[in-house]
N, CA and C atoms as a LAMMPS dump frame, in Angstrom:
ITEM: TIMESTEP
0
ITEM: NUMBER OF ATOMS
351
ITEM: BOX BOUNDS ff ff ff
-5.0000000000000000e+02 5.0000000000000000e+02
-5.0000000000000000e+02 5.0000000000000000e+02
-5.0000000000000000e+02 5.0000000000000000e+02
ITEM: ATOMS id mol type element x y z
1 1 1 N 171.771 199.273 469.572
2 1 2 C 172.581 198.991 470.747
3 1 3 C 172.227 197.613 471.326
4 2 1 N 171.107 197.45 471.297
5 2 2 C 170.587 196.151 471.859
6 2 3 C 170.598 194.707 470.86
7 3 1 N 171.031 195.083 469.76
8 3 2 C 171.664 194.18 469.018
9 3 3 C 172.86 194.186 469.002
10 4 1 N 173.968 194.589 469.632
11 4 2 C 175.479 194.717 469.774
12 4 3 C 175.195 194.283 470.792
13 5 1 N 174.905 194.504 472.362
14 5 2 C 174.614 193.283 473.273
15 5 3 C 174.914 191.809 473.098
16 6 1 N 173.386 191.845 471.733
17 6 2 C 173.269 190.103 471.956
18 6 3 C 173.903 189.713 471.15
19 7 1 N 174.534 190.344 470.212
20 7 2 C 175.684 189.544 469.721
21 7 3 C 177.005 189.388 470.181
22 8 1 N 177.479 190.206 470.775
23 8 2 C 178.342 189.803 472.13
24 8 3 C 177.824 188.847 473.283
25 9 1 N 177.072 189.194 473.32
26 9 2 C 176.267 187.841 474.758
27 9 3 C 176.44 186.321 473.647
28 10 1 N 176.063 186.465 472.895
29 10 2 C 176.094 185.192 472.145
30 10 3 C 177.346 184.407 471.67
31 11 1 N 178.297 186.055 471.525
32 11 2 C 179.597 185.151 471.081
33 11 3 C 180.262 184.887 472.333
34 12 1 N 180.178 185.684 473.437
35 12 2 C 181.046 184.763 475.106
36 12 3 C 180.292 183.553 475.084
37 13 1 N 178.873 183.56 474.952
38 13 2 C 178.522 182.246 475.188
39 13 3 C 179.177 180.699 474.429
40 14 1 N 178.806 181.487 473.482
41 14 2 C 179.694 180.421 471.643
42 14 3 C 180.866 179.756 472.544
43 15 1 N 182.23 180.89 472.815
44 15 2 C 183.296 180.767 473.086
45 15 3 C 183.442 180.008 474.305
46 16 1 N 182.127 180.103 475.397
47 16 2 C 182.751 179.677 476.905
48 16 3 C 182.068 177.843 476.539
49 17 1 N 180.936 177.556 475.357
50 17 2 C 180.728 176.047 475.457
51 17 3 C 182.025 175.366 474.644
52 18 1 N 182.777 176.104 473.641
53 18 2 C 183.343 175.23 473.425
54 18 3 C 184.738 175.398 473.523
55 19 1 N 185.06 176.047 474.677
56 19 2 C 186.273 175.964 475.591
57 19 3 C 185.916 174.411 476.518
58 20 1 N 184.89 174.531 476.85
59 20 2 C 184.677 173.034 478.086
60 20 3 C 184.396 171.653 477.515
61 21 1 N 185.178 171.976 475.777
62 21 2 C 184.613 170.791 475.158
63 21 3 C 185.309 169.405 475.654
64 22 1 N 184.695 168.43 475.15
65 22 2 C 185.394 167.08 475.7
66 22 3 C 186.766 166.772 475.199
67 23 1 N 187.5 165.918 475.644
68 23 2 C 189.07 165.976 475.63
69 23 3 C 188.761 164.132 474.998
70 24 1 N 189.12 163.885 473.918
71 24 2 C 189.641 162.573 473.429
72 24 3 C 190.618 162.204 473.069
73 25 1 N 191.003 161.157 473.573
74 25 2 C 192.262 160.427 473.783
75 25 3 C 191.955 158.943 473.105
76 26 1 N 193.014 158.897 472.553
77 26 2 C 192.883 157.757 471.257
78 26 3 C 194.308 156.72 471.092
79 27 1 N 194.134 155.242 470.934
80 27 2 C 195.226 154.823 471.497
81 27 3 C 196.066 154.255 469.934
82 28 1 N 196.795 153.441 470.311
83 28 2 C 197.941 153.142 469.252
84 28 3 C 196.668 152.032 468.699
85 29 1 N 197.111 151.295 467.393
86 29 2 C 196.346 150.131 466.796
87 29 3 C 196.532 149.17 467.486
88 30 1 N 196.182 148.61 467.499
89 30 2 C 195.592 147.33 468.882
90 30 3 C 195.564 145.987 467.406
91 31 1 N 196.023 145.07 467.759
92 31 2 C 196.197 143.818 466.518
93 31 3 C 195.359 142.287 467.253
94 32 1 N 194.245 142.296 466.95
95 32 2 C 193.916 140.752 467.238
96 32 3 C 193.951 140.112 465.988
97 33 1 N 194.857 138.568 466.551
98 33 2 C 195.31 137.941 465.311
99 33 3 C 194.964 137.035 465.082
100 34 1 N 193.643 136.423 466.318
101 34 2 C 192.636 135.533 466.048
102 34 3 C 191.243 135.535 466.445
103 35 1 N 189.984 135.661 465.581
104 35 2 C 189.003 136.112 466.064
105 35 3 C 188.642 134.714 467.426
106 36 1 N 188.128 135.496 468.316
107 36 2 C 187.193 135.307 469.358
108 36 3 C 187.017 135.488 470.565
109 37 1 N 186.733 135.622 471.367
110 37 2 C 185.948 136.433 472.53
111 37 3 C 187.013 137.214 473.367
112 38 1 N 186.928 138.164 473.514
113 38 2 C 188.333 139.514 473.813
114 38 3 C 187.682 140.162 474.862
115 39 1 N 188.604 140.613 475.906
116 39 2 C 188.501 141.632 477.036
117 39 3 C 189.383 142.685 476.879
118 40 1 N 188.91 143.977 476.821
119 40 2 C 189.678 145.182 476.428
120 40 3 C 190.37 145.258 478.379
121 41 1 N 191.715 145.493 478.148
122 41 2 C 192.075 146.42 479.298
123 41 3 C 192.76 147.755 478.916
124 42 1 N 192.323 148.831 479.528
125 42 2 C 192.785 150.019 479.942
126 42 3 C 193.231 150.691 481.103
127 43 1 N 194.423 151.439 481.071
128 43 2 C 194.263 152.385 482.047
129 43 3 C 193.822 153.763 481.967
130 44 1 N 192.762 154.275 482.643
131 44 2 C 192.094 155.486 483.027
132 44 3 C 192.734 156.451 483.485
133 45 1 N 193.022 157.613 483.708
134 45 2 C 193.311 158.511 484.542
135 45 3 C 192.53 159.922 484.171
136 46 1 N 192.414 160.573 485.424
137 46 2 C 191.372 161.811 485.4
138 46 3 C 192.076 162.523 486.934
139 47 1 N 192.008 163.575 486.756
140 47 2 C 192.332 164.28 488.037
141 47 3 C 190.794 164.813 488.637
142 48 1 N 189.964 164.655 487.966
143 48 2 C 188.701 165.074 488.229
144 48 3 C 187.744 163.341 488.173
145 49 1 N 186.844 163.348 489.189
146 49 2 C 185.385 162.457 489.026
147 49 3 C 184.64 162.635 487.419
148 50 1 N 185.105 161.915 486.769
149 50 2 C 184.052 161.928 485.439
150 50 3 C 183.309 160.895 484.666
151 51 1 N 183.058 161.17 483.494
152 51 2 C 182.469 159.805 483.189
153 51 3 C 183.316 159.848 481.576
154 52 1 N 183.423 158.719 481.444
155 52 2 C 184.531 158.137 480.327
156 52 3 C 183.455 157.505 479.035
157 53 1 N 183.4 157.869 477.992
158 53 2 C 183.079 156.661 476.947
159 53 3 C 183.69 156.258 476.05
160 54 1 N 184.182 154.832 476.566
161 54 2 C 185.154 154.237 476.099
162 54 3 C 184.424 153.566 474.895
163 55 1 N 185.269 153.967 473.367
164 55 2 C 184.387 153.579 472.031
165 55 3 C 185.764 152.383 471.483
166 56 1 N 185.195 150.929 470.747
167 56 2 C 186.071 150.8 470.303
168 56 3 C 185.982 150.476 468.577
169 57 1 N 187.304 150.637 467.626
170 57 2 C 186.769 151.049 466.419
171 57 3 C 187.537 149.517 466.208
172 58 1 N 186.65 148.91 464.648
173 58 2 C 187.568 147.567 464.142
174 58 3 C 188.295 149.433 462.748
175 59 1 N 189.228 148.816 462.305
176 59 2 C 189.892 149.849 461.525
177 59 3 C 190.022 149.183 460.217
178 60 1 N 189.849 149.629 458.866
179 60 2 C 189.808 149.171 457.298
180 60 3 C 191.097 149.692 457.208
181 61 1 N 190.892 148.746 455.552
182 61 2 C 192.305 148.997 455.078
183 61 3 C 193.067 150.007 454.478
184 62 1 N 191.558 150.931 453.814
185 62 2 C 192.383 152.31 454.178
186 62 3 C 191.764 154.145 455.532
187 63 1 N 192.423 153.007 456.544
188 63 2 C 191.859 153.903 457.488
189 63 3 C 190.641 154.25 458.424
190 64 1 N 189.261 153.728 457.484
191 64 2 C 188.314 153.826 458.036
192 64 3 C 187.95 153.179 459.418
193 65 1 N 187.067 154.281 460.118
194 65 2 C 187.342 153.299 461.609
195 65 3 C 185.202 153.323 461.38
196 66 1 N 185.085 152.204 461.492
197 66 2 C 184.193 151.322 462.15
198 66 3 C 183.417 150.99 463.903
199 67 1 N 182.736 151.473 464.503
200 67 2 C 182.422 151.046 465.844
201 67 3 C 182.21 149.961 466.09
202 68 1 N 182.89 149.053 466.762
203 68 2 C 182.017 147.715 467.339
204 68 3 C 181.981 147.54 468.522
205 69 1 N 182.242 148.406 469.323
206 69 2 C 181.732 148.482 471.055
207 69 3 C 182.264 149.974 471.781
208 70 1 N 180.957 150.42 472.492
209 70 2 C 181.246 151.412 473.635
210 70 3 C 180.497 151.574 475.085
211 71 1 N 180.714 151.724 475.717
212 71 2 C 180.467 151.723 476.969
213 71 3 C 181.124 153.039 477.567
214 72 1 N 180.31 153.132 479.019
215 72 2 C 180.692 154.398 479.788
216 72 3 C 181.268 154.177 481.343
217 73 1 N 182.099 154.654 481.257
218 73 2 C 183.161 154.017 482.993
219 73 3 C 183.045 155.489 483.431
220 74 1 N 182.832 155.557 484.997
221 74 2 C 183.047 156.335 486.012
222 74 3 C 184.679 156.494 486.854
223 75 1 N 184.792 157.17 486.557
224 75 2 C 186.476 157.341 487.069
225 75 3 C 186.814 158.591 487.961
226 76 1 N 187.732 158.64 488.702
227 76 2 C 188.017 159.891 489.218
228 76 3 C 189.519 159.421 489.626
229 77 1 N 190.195 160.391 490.567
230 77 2 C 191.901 160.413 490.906
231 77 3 C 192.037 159.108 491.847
232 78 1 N 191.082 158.717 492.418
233 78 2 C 191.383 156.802 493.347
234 78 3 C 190.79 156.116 492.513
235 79 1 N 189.837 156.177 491.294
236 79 2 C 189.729 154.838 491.111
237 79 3 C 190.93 153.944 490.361
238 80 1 N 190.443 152.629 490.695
239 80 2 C 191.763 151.335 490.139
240 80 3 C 191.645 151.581 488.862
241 81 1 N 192.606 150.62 488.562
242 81 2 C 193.522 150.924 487.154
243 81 3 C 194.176 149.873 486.916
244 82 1 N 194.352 149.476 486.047
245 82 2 C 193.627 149.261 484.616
246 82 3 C 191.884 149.167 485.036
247 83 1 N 191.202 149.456 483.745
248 83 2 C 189.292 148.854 483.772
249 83 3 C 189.658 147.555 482.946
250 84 1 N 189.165 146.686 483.072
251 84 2 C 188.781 145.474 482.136
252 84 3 C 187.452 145.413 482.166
253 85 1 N 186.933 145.615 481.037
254 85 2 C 185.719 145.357 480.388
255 85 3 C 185.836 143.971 479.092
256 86 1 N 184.685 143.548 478.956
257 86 2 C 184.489 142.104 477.874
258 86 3 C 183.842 142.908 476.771
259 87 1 N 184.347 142.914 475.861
260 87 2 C 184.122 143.058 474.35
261 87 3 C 182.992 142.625 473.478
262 88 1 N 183.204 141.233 474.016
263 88 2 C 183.04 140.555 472.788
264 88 3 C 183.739 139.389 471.626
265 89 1 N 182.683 138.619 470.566
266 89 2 C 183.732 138.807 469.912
267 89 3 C 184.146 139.6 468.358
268 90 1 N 185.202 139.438 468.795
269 90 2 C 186.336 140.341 467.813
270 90 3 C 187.03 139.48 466.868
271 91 1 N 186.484 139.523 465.13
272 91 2 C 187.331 139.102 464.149
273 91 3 C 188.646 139.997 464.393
274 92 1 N 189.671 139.039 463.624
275 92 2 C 191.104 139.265 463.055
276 92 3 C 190.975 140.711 462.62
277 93 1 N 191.55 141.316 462.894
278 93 2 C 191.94 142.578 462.47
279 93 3 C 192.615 143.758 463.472
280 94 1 N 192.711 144.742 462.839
281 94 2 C 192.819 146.264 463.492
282 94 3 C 192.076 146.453 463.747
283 95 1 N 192.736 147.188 465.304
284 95 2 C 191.739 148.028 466.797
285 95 3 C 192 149.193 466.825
286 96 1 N 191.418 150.433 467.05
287 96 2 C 191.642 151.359 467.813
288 96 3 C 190.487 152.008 468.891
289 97 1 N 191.463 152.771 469.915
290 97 2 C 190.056 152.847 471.418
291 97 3 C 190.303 154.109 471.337
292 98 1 N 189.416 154.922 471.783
293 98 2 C 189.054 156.127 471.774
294 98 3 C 188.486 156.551 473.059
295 99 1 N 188.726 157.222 473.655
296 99 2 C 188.308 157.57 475.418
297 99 3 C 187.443 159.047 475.302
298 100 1 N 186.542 158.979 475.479
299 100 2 C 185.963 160.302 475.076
300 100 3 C 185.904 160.7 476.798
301 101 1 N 186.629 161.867 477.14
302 101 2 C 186.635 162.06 478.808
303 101 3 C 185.682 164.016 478.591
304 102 1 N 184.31 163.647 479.802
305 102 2 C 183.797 164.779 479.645
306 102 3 C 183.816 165.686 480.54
307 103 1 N 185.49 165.743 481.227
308 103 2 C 186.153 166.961 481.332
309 103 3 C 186.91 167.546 480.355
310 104 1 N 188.005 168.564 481.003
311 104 2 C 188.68 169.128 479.851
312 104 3 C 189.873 168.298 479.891
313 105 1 N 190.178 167.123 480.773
314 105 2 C 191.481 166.57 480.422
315 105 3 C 191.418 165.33 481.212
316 106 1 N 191.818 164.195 480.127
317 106 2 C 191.913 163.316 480.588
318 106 3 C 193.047 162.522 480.237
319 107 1 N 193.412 160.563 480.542
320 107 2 C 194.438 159.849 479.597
321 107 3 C 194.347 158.773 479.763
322 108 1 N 194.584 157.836 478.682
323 108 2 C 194.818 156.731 478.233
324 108 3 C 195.974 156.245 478.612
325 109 1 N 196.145 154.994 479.515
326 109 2 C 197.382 154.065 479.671
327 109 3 C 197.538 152.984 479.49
328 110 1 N 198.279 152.155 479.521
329 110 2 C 198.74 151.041 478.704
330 110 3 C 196.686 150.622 478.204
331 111 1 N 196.976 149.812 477.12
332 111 2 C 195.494 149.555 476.193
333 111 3 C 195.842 148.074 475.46
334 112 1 N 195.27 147.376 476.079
335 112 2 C 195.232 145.758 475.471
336 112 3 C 193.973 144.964 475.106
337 113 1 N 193.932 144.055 473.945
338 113 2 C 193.192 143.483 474.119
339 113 3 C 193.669 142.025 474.205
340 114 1 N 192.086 141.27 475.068
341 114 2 C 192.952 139.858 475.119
342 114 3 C 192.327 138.836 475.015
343 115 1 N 192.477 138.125 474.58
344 115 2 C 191.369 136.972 474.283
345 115 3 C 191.051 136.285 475.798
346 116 1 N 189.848 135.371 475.422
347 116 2 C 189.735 135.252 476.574
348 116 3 C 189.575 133.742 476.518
349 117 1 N 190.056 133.023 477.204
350 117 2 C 190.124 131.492 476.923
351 117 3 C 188.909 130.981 477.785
């Protein structure tokens, strides 16, 4: 009996961590068409205070995504919008951003990158 317990105790548990899993939001390919020094802008949105880690991928030619910058933004339902954050620099190629939000729901709005003169 006391092993039918904990295996029920174990599987609500199983079930209730990864119901609250994180919500990622991932944007269209992003094209820089000349390498050097780039400022990502995004818009954030959260109906909840959370914390964001914004990852960004360079992307291969077949598909593979690559990391070359992430950082973590604090957001909630007032903060401003777009974030501009500095990158870096960024060779010629395919972008994609990835918003890892650690509530259950978050979103991505307009997503640019831009060189920076």
């Amino acid at each position: 009996m006391k092993k039918v317990v904990l295996i029920l105790l174990l599987a609500f548990f199983s079930f209730s961590t990864s119901a609250f899993a994180d919500y990622i939001a991932t944007s269209h390919d992003l094209t820089v068409s000349q390498s050097a020094q780039h400022k990502l802008s995004v818009g954030l949105w959260s109906s909840t205070n959370e914390t964001v880690e914004i990852s960004l991928y360079s992307k291969g030619p077949s598909g593979q995504l690559n990391r070359v910058f992430s950082t973590t933004v604090n957001i909630g339902p007032t903060s401003p919008s777009p974030v501009e954050i500095s990158v870096g620099y960024l060779s010629a190629g395919t972008y994609v951003l990835k918003g890892e939000f650690q509530g259950s729901y978050g979103s991505l709005g307009m997503v640019s990158l831009n060189q920076v003169y």
